[in-house]
N, C-alpha and C positions, 0 to 999 in steps of 0.2 A: 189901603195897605192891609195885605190880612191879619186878622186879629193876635194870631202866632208869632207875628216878625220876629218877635224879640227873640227865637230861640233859633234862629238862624241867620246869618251874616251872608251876603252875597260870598262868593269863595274864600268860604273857611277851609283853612290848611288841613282841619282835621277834622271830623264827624260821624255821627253813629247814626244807624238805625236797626230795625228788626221786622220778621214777620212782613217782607214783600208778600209772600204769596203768590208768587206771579206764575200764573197760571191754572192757580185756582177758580175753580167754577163757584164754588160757595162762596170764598170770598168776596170773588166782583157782585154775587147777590145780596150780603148782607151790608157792602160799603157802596150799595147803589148803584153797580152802574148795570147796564144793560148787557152787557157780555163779559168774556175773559180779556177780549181782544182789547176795547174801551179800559179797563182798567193798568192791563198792564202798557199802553199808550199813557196814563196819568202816571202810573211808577214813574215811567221814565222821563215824563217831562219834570216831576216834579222834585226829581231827584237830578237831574241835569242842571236845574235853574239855581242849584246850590253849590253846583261842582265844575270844577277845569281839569283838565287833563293830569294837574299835581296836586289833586285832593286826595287825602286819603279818607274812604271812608269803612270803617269797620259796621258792617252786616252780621248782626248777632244773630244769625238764625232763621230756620224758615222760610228760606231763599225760594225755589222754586219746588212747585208741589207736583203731584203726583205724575205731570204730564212731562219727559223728560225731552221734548221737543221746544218749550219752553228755557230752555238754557239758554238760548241764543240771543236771547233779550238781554240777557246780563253784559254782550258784547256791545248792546247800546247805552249804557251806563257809562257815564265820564269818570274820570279818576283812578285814583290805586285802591284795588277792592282789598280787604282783608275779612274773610269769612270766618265766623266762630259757628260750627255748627248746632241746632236745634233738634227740636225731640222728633222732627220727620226729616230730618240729612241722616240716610244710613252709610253706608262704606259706597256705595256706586255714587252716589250722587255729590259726597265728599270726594273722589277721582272726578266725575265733573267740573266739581266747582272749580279743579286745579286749573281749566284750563283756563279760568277769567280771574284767577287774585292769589290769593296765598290762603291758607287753609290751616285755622285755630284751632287749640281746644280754647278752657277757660284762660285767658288773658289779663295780664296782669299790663296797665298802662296810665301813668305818671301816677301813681297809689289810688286810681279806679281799678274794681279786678270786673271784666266784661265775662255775661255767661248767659245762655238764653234763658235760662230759668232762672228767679232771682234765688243766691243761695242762703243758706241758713242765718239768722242772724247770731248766733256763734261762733262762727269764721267769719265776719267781718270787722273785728275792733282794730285786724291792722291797717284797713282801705279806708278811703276819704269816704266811697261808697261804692254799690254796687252797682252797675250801668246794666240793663237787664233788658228780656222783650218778656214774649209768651201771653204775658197778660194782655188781652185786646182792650179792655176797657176799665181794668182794673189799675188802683197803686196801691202799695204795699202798705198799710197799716199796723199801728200799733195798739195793742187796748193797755192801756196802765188803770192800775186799781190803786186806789188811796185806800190806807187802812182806817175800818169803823166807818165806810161807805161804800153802800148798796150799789151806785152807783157806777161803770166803771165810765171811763174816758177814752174816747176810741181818737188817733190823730194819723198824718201821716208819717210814716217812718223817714226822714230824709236819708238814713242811708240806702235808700233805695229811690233807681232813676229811670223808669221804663220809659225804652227809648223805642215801642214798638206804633210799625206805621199809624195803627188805628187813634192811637193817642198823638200823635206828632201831626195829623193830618197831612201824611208823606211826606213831607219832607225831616230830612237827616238835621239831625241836634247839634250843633256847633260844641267845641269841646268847650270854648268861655259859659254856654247856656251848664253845663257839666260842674263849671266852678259854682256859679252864682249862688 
């Protein structure tokens, strides 16, 4: 069993991810595979093997990149898509996306507010936390300073929840892994 289980449920009702990519050429280079074609074949399986036809899962962002022939893959993705768009969805490709899910801004859902960039932590105190992508390999930190020490303490912020592919290892985050 892979070492992630735990953050995904065979058909969870609800789930998130971010930064598919799908159809990016840099990305299928830096997450190893040999083309664009080979990776976005792993999107979809790997994002299939968590969904049924009444999943919904919210896509924060970063859906399909520069190549707009690439959309079509989105039609092999199972489930209820809900798109938040990212910092490469401009106005055309948010009309694209209309034709496969419904199409967000930031989102506010059970007191998570969803956004492809994580947002400030100033507007956060009324959310449980922040559901986020953007970052490939990053999570959000905090440094706390104790006074009359040199020292600071650097930890994770839990109000922040990067739900992007490169971190998830493709597959979509169940909303219970969102509680835990």
């Amino acid at each position: 069993m892979n070492s992630m289980s735990h953050i995904w449920n065979k058909m969870n009702d609800i789930q998130f991810i971010s930064d598919l990519h799908i159809g990016h050429v840099a990305a299928a280079e830096w997450r190893g595979f040999k083309d664009v074609d080979e990776m976005n074949r792993d999107i979809i399986l790997k994002f299939n093997s968590t969904t049924n036809k009444k999943t919904i899962t919210f896509i924060i962002g970063d859906v399909v990149l520069f190549n707009n022939k690439y959309f079509d893959v989105l039609s092999e993705l199972n489930g209820i898509k809900i798109f938040s768009p990212g910092n490469h969805e401009d106005k055309e490709k948010c009309k694209l996306l209309l034709n496969y899910g419904e199409v967000v801004g930031m989102y506010e859902y059970k007191g998570f507010i969803l956004s492809h960039i994580p947002i400030h932590p100033n507007y956060l105190d009324r959310y449980i936390a922040n559901i986020h992508g953007h970052d490939h390999d990053n999570v959000v930190t905090r440094i706390l300073y104790e006074p009359l020490n040199v020292k600071a303490n650097i930890e994770l912020d839990e109000k922040y929840i990067n739900v992007n592919w490169d971190i998830l290892n493709g597959f979509p985050a169940s909303l219970n892994y969102m509680r835990r």
